[in-house]
C-alpha angles and dihedrals in degrees: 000000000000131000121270111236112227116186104203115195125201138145086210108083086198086054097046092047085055100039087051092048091060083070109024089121127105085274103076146039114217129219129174147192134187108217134009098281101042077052099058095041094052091050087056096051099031099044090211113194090227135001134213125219144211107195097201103069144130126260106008117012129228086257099058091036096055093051097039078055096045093052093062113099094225101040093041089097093050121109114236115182115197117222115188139145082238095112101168123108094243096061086047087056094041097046085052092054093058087054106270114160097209133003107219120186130231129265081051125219105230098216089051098051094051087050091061098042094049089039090054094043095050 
């Protein structure tokens, strides 16, 4: 089987470090991008399986990226998880209605993090 190709995207090179270690094993293939319009572009020309979000970011937010990605015919079907320090409800509600899949929270809980992942990939 071949690896799954994840594209994580995140202006914090520590987070990103942290966020890539999660999947640094045979089963994926890990891109990354470091702000919201890097990210889009790399998911155009990467075609990831799933990406992975950070909501705070400059030039064009998680927010802005996820639904820019969503409104492209060939990317609609792709996960994306968002993954932000925003913990309010209100940023849950508003990150699903640009078509995010799931809404995780920073700092991150491994195990949940790999769940979603698995669960969206299945």
């Amino acid at each position: 089987m071949s690896a799954r190709k994840l594209l994580i995207v995140d202006d914090s090179p520590t987070e990103l470090k942290l966020i890539t270690d999660v999947f640094n094993t045979p089963e994926y293939d890990v891109v990354t991008a470091g702000d919201g319009e890097a990210g889009v572009e790399m998911a155009m020309a990467e075609k990831p399986e799933l990406i992975i979000l950070d909501v705070v970011m400059p030039k064009m937010n998680g927010f802005q990226a996820c639904r820019k990605i969503k409104s492209m015919p060939e990317f609609e079907n792709i996960p994306i998880i968002l993954l932000t320090s925003k913990n309010q409800k209100s940023d849950e509600f508003w990150g699903k209605k640009q078509g995010a899949d799931v809404y995780l929270t920073k700092p991150f809980n491994t195990d949940e993090v790999l769940e979603a992942v698995t669960q969206l990939l299945s």
